[in-house]
Every structure is written in structure tokens, then in C-alpha cells.
C-alpha positions in Angstrom: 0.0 0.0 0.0 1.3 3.1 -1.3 2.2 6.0 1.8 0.1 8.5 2.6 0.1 12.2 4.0 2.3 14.8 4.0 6.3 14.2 3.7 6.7 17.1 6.5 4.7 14.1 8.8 6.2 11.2 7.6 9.9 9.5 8.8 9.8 12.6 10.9 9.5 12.0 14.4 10.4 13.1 17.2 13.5 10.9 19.0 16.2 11.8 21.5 18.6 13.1 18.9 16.1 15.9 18.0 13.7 16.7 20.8 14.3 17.4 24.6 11.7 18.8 26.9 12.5 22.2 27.8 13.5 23.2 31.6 15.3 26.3 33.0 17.4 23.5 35.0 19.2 23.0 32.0 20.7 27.1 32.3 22.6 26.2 35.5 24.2 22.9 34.0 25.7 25.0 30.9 26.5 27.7 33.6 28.9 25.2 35.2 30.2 23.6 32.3 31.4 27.0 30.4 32.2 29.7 33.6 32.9 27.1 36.2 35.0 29.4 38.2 32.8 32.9 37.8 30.7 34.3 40.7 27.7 33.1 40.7 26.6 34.0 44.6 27.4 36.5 46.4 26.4 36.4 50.1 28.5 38.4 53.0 31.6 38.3 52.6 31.2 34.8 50.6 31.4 33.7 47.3 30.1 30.8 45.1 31.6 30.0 42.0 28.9 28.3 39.3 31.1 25.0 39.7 30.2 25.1 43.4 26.9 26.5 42.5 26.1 23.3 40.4 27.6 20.9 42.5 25.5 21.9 45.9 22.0 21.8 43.9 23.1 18.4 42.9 23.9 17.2 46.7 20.6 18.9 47.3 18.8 16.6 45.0 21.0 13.5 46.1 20.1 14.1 49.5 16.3 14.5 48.7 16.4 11.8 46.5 18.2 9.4 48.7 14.9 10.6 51.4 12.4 8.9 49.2 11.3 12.3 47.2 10.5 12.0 43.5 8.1 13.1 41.0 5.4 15.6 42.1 7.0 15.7 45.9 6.1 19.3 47.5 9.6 20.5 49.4 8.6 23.5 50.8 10.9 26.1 51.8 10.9 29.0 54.5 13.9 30.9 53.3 15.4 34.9 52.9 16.7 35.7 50.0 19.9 33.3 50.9 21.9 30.9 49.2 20.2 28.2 49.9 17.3 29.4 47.9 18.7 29.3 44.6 19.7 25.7 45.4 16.1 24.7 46.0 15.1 26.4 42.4 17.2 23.6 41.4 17.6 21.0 43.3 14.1 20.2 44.0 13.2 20.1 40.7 16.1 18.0 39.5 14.4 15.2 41.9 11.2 15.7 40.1 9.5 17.3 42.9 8.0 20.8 43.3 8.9 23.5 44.4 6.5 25.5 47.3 8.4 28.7 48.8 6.2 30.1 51.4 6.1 34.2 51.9 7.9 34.4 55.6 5.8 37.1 56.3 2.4 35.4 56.7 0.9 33.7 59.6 0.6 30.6 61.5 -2.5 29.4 60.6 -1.8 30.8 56.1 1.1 28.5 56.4 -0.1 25.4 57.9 -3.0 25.9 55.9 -0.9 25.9 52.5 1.6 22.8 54.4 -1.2 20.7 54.2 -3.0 21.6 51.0 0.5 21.0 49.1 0.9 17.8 51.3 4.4 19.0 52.0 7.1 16.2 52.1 10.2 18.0 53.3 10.5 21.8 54.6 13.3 23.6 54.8 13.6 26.6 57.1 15.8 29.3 58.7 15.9 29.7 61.9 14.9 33.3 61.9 11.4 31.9 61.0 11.4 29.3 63.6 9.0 30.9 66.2 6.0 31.2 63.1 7.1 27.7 61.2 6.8 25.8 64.7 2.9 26.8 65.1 2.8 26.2 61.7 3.8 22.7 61.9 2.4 22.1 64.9 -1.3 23.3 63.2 -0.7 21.0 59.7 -1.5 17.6 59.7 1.0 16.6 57.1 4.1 15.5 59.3 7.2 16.6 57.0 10.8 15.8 57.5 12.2 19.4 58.9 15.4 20.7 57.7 16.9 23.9 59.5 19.3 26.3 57.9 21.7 28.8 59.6 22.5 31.0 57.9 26.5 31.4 58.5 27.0 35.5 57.7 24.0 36.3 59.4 23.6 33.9 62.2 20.1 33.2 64.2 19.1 32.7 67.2 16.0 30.3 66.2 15.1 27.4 67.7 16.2 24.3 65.9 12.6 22.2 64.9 13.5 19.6 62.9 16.7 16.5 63.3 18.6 17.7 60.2 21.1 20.8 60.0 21.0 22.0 55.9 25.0 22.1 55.5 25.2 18.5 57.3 22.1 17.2 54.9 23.8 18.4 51.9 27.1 17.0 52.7 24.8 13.5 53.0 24.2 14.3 49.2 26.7 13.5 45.9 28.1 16.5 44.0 28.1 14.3 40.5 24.6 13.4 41.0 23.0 12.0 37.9 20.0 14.2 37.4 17.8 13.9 35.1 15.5 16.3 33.0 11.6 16.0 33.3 10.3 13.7 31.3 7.4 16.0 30.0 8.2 20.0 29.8 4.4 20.3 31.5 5.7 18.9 34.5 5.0 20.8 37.4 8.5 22.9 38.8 7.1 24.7 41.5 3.9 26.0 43.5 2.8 29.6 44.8 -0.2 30.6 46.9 -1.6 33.9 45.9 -1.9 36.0 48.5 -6.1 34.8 49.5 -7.2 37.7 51.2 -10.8 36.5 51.0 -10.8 33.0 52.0 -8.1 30.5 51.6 -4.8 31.2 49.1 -4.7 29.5 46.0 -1.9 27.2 44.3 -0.4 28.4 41.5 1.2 25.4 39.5 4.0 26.2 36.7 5.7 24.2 34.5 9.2 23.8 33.1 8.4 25.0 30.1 6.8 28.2 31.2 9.5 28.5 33.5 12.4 28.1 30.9 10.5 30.3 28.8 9.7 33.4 31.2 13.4 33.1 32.5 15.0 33.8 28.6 12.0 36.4 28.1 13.7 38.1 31.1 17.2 38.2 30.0 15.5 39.7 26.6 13.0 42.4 28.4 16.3 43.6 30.6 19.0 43.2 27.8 21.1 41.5 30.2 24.7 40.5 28.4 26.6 38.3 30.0 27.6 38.1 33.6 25.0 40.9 34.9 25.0 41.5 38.8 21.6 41.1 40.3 20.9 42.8 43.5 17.9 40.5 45.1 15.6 43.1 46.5 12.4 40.8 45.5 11.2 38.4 47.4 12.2 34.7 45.6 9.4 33.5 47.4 6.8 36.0 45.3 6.7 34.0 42.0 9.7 32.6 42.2 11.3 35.7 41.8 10.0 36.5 38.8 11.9 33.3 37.3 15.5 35.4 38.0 16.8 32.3 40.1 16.7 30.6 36.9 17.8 33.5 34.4 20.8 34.7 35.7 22.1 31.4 34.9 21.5 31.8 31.4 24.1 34.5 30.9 26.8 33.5 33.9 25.6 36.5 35.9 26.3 37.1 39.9 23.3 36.6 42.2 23.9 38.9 45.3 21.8 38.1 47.8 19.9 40.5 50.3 18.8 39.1 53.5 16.6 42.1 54.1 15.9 44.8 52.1 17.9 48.1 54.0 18.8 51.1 52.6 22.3 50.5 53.9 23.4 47.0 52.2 20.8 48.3 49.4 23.4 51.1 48.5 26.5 49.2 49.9 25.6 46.7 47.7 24.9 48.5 44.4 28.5 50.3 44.8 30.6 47.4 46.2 29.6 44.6 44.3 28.9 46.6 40.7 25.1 45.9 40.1 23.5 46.1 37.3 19.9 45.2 37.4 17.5 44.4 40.6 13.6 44.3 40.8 10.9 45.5 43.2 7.6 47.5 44.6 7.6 50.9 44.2 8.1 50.7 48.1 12.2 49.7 47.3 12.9 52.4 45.3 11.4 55.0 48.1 13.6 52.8 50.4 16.4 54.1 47.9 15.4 57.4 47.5 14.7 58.2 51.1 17.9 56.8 52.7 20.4 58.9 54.8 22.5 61.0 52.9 25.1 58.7 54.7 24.4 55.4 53.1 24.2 56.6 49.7 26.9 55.5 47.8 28.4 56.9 44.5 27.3 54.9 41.4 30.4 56.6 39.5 27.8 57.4 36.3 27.0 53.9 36.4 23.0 53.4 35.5 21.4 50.5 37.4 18.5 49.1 35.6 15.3 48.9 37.9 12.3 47.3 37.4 9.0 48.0 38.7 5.6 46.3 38.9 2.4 46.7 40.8 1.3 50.8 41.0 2.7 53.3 38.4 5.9 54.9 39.7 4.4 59.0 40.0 6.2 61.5 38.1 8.4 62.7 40.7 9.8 59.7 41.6 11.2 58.7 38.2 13.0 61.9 38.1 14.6 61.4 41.3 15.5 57.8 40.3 17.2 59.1 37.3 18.7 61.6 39.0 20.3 59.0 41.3 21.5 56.9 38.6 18.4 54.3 38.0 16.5 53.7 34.9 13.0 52.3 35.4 10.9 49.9 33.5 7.7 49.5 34.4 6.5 45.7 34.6 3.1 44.0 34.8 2.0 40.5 35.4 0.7 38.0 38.3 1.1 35.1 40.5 -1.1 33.4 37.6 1.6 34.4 34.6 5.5 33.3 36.3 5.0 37.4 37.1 5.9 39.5 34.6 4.5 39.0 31.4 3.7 42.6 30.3 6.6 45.5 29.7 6.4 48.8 29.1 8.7 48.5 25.9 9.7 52.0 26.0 10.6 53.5 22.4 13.7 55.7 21.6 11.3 58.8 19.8 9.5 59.2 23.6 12.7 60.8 24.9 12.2 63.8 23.1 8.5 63.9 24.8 8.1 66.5 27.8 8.7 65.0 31.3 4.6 64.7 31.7 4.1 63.2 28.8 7.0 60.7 29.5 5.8 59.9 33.1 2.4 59.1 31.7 3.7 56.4 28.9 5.7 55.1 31.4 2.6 54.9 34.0 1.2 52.0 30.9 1.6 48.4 31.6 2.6 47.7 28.2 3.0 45.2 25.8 3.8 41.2 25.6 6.5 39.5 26.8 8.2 37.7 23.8 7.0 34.7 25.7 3.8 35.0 25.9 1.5 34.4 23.2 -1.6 37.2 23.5 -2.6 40.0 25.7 -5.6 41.7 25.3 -8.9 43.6 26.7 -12.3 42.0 26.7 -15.6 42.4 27.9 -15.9 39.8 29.7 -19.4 38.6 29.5 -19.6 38.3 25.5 -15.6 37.7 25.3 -15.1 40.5 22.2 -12.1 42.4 22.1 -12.8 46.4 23.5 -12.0 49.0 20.7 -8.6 50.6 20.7 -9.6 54.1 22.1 -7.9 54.5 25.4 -11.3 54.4 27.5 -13.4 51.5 26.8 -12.8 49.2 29.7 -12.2 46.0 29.5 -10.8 43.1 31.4 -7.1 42.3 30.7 -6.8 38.4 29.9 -3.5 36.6 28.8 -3.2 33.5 26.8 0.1 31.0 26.0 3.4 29.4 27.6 3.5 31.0 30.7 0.1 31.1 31.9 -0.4 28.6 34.6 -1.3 25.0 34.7 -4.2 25.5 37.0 -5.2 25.9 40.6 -3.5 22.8 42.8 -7.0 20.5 43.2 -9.5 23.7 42.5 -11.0 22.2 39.1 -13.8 24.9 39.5 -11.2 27.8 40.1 -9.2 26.9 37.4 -12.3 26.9 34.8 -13.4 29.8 35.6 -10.2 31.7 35.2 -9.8 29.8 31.9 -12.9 30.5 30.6 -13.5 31.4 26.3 -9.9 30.7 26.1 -8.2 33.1 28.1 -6.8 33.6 31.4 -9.0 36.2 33.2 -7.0 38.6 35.4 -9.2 40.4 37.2 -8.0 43.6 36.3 -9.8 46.4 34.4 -8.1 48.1 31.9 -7.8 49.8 28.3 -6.2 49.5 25.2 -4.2 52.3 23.4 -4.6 53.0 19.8 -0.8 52.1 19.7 -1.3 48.7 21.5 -0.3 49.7 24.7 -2.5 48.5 28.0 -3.1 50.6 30.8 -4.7 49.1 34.1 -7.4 51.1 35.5 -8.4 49.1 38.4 -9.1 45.5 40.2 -12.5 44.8 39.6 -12.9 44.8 42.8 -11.2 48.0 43.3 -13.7 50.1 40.8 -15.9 52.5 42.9 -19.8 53.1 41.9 -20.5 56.4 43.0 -24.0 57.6 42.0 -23.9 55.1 39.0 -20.3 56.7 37.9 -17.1 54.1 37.7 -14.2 55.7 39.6 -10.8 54.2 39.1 -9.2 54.3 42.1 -5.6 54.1 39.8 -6.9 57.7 38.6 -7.5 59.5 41.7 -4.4 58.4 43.0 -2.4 59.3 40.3 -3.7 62.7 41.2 -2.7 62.2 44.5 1.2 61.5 43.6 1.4 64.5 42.3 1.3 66.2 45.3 4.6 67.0 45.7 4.3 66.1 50.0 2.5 63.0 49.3 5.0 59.9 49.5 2.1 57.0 49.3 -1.3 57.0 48.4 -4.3 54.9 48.2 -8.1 55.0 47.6 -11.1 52.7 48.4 -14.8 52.8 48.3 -16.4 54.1 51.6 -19.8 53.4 52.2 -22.4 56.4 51.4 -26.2 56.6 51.6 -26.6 59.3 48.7 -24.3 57.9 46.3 -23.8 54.0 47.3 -19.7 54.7 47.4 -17.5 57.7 47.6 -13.5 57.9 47.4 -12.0 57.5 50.7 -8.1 58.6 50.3 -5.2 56.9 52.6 -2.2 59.2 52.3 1.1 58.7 53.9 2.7 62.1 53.8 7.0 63.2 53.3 8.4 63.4 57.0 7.9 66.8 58.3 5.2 67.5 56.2 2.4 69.8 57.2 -1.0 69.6 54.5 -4.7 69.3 55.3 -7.5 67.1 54.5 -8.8 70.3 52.7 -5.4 71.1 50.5 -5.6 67.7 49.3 -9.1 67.8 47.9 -8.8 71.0 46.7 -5.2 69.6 44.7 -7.2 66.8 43.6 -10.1 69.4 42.4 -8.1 71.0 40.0 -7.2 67.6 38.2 -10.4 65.3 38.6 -14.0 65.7 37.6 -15.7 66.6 40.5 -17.5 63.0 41.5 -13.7 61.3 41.8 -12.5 64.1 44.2 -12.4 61.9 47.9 -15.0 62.4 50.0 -12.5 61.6 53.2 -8.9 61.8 53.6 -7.3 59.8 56.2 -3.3 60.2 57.2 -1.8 57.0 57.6 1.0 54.6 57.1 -0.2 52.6 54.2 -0.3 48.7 55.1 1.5 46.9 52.8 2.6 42.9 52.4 5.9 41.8 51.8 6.0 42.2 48.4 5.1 45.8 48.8 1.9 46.0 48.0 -0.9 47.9 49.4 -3.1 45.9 51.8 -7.1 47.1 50.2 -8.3 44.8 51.7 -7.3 46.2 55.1 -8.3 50.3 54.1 -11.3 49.0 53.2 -12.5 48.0 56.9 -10.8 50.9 58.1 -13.2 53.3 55.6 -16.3 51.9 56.8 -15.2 52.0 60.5 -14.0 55.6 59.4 
């Protein structure tokens, strides 16, 4: 019988000469193999070289291995932004198993809560944690084997909770163990709980193909060449890091890790050690900007490359960033999307633009990563795409590579963020005429006053520009006339003097009259360890207001 189909199908298959499922585990190994002897941690007055590098994240997997974990173990980890960190990003996954990092700065009862849902195996955990992470365990029911790590530059005084010391189990572990890649690129790498301030967290689960693919999309968005110095002033336990644990090691580049984020070891750290590129909340570059004149350091007309997610940086505090040496890209993504997956791909013809006008196309979210597939703004009832206009509001949805698996055993939670298609944010936003998205709001955030939608992004954007106003924050406060009104939280410059009454009347002369707040409360914003504003919280305190 004669063959049939195309010849592009035929005698072409895939074998192990031609296809190998992608993982970001595969970065390190090159790493190793071509700069064995460059920096590739840098924490205290230690340094790791990538040979080193390699070889622990192997005795971590040997160890774990030789424990009974495998394919689709949980290891959950209660770590700074410390060496052993970047091991776990890849030694757990050379095991098979998954990665959980748990945000230290959340309670007892979050963390057995999420212990338990990923039926945790093994935990790792610094001792500086040990007072929360012993509730903890005590609370879960899953009974983990507890590994605790002391951190040797920056010793603890912590309890010890579990039978193994972290240097002593890797030791336990071979250097040349023979890992192995996933077997399927859809394998799960690791798991992160959004942050489920209304009810219980969910788990996030990537892959190592989204993961491979959001670390190279990084290296591209930043323009890192090879060997960058990255300053760890994000959380690794918020999304991974953004993936960073795994794309430094794409380009040999120096991880120096920050144990907490100080203006002090922020600044000693940017002038001592040569960085070029760190990430954060708006909150780190005020951290920057409002240190003592005595930690600065001189950048010697060096420009750091800083990028940004969550709220807009204001005008005033991307001049001063400049000023002090920093160039900021503004970022945009979620726990649902590896984090980033949105830039604000700034164009050479916009520096000619008047400082305004450049603060407010920087203020957009942007446009695709290279990794992922389609962004766009939809009404999401009928699922059509809003019109290009800069006002219609629609809900932003992603689609491709790096959008989750699913929810970890939440079948229901996972359709419906999938549904038509498209991963459904939960943000409101519009679409440029140029193809640029700009967030508006949360859709929980939008405020119905009188039947009017206020974007709270708006009014505080007018807010920023108050040249006393450090942080700011609306919410909806309760009203019997109008359903809702504004409620402003504003965290004022030290020293600062300004009424309730100047600030509505500064907000008067940029807002129609029905977004101007009806109350303005001075307060230190709450915020969560990523840096982000706690709503949730202003919200009680406007109705108790």
C-alpha cells in the first residue's frame, strides 16, 4: 500500500537526537560547564563560584532523592533571600519534585493551611522563621521531614525544629549526581499561593516550560549581556522571583543576595559589588530614595536598571530615580503568569517627549512578553475584544506558555479563570490605539458612586502628584446618597504639614468633580511583603471611618 500524507509528517518524528523537553534546569548545568569558576553567589563576605553552585543543587537533589522524594513531591521552603534558595530552584526540581516557597511574612494558621494543601514532604527553614514555622507545623496535619538552615553571615538565634542541620544534609548528598530532565516539559516545577485575602490562598502550578521560557523572556526584556549583577531586593518567594533564580544562569551573571531589604546593604551593595539590574515594589525604590545621605553611595555614572511592577511609579519619583543613577521599566503581570509577562517597551522617539508626557507612557503596563503568546482587553461577559480608544474598559486576559497550569485541586477555580480561552485577570483596563495596555483598576477595586465608575488608579495618580505625598491609596467608603464615595489613605513626606482640605482641593483641580475623595485619612499605608498595598485592610478601616 502506497504511503500516505504529507512528507513534513512522515519518517519525521520526534527521538532523543532531536527533541528534549524544555526546563530552566538546563541554564545552570551550561553555567557550570562554560564559567565554572565565575561568581555566581554572592552572600556576606562569601562567594560561590557556578562549579560550586552546580555541585551543591546536585547534593541537594541527592540528599532528597536518597529521602524517598520524587516526581510531584512538594519540598517547601521557609527561606530569605539566601543561598540556599537558589539551590532549592534547582535542586528540588532535579528530583522531580516541586517546588512551594512560602512568603515568611504570613501567619501561623496561612502556612499550615498551605503545608497541608500541598501535602508538604520535606521543609526547609531558617531559623529566623522558627518561632512562626513551629505553630505552623504544629497546626498542619501533614508531618514533613524538617530541615533547619543557619544562615552562617548572618547567624540566628531560632530554635532548631527539625533533626537535620541544611549544611550537614547536603554534605549527605553527591556532588556528580545523575539528574535527570523532566520527562514532559508540562511537569510541574514549582507551586505559589496567591496571597487569598478573602478566603483560603490558591496554588499556582508552573511548569518547566513556562518557567524556561519566562526566564529567557527576562534576560530579553532587561537586555542583560553576560555576567549581569543582580541585586535581590524581590522576594524569591513572590513568583519565584520573577523566574530570575533561573535566568541569571543563562548569561553566567552574579546573584547577590539581600537578606533584608535596608537602605544600607541596598546602597553598599549597588557600589561594592557593581550591580546592574535588581527588581521591586515601588516601596524599594522609596527605600532608595529616602535613605540617609550617609548610606548613599556613589554609582560613578553607572546606570542601574530597575524594574518595577504593581502601582505606576508618579512622576516625581522617576526623576529622582534618574537623577540617582536608576533607569525604570515599568512591569506588569501575576502570580497566575511566572510574574511579569507585560513590559512597558519604552521607544527611543518618547525621549524627546516633555517630562509629563514621558511619566504618563511610562505609567502604561505595556505590551507582551516575547513569551507570551496574546494580551488583550475583553468584555468579559460576551468575550469581544474592547475597541482601541484609550477608554473603553475592558478586562485584561493573557493566553500561551506561561500562563499557569491550574489551581492545585481547584478544578472549579481553574475553569473559571480559563474560561473562552483566556486567562482572566481580574484587572480592568484599556487599550491604546498604539497597542499599549493601561490598568485602571481591580475589579474589585472600581468605585460606583451615583452610578459613575471611579478608578481608584486615577484618583491616586492625582494624589502623587502632590509634591508632599510619599504614598497613596483610595477605596470605596460606604455612602447613603451615592452607594460609594472615594475614601483617600495618604502617607505624607516626614515633616510635612498639609490638610485634608489642600488635598481635595489639589485633587479638584485635576479630577472631575465626583472622583475628588469624600474623606482623607493620614496614615501609614499597610502593605505585604512584596510591597503591595493591603485594600483589603483600608477598606474595613473606611467603613469604620
Amino acid at each position: 500500500m502506497a504511503e500516505t500524507g504529507s512528507p513534513y509528517t512522515r519518517d519525521l518524528d520526534k527521538t532523543q537526537a532531536n527533541h528534549t523537553p524544555l526546563s530552566p534546569l538546563s541554564f545552570l548545568a551550561r553555567a557550570a560547564f562554560v564559567f565554572p569558576d565565575r561568581t555566581a553567589i554572592v552572600h556576606g563576605t562569601r562567594r560561590t563560584s557556578y562549579q560550586d553552585f552546580y555541585a551543591r543543587a546536585r547534593q541537594l537533589a541527592s540528599a532528597l532523592a536518597a529521602r524517598g522524594i520524587g516526581k510531584n513531591d512538594t519540598v517547601t521552603v521557609m527561606l530569605s533571600n539566601t543561598p540556599p534558595m537558589l539551590e532549592a530552584h534547582y535542586g528540588v526540581p532535579m528530583t522531580g519534585a516541586v517546588l512551594h516557597s512560602l512568603n515568611t511574612r504570613l501567619d501561623a494558621t496561612v502556612l499550615a493551611f498551605q503545608l497541608d494543601h500541598a501535602e508538604s514532604k520535606v521543609v526547609i527553614t531558617d531559623r529566623e522563621f522558627a518561632p512562626v514555622m513551629k505553630e505552623a507545623l504544629a497546626l498542619a496535619t501533614v508531618k514533613p521531614l524538617v530541615i533547619d538552615y543557619d544562615d552562617p553571615e548572618f547567624p540566628q538565634d531560632g530554635e532548631r525544629l527539625g533533626s537535620q542541620d541544611y549544611e550537614a544534609f547536603l554534605t549527605s548528598g553527591d556532588p556528580d549526581y545523575a539528574w535527570s530532565l523532566p520527562e514532559d516539559e508540562w511537569d510541574a516545577i514549582s507551586l505559589n499561593y496567591t496571597s487569598g485575602t478573602t478566603g483560603n490562598p490558591k496554588g499556582v502550578v508552573y511548569h518547566h516550560r513556562g518557567a524556561y521560557l519566562l526566564a529567557q523572556a527576562n534576560i530579553l526584556t532587561a537586555s542583560m549581556a553576560k555576567h549581569p549583577v543582580y541585586l535581590w531586593t524581590l522576594p524569591m518567594f513572590h513568583c519565584n522571583g520573577w523566574c530570575f533564580p533561573w535566568s541569571i544562569s543563562i548569561v553566567a551573571g552574579t546573584h547577590v543576595c539581600l537578606r533584608q531589604v535596608r537602605p544600607k546593604p541596598i546602597w553598599d551593595a549597588l557600589a561594592d559589588e557593581g550591580v546592574t539590574h535588581l527588581c521591586g515594589a515601588p516601596v524599594v525604590m522609596t527605600t532608595l530614595l529616602n535613605a540617609p545621605e550617609a548610606d548613599k553611595r556613589d554609582l560613578a555614572g553607572r546606570v542601574v536598571e530597575f524594574f518595577t511592577a504593581a502601582a505606576p511609579p508618579p512622576e516625581a519619583v522617576l526623576a529622582a530615580m534618574k537623577e540617582a543613577g536608576f533607569n525604570v521599566t515599568h512591569l506588569y503581570g501575576l502570580t497566575e503568569v511566572y510574574g511579569p509577562a507585560v513590559v512597558n517597551e519604552w521607544k527611543d522617539e518618547w525621549n524627546a517627549r516633555p517630562a509629563e508626557e514621558q511619566a504618563t507612557l511610562k505609567a502604561r503596563q505595556g505590551v507582551r512578553y516575547v513569551a507570551l503568546d496574546g494580551l488583550s482587553v475583553r468584555d468579559p461577559m460576551t468575550m469581544e475584544p474592547v475597541p482601541a480608544d484609550g477608554n473603553t474598559l475592558g478586562e485584561v486576559m493573557f493566553r500561551g506558555n506561561v500562563v499557569m497550569k491550574g489551581y492545585l485541586k481547584n478544578r472549579e477555580a481553574t475553569d473559571e479563570a480559563f474560561a473562552g480561552g483566556w486567562f482572566h485577570s481580574g484587572d480592568l483596563g484599556v487599550l491604546h490605539p498604539d497597542g499599549y495596555i493601561q490598568l485602571k483598576d481591580r475589579s474589585k477595586d472600581i468605585i460606583i458612586s451615583g452610578g459613575e465608575n471611579i478608578s481608584s488608579i486615577e484618583v491616586e495618580d492625582a494624589l502623587f502628584r502632590h509634591p508632599d505625598v510619599v504614598a497613596a491609596a483610595v477605596v470605596a467608603r460606604p455612602d447613603e446618597k451615592w452607594g460609594e464615595t472615594p475614601c483617600a489613605f495618604v502617607e505624607l513626606r516626614p515633616g510635612a504639614e498639609v490638610s485634608a482640605k489642600e488635598i481635595t482641593d489639589f485633587c479638584r483641580e485635576r479630577l472631575a468633580h465626583f472622583k475628588v475623595p469624600r474623606h482623607v485619612i493620614f496614615t501609614e499605608l499597610p502593605k505585604t511583603s512584596t510591597g503591595k498595598i493591603q485594600k483589603y485592610v483600608l477598606r474595613e478601616m473606611a467603613r469604620e471611618s
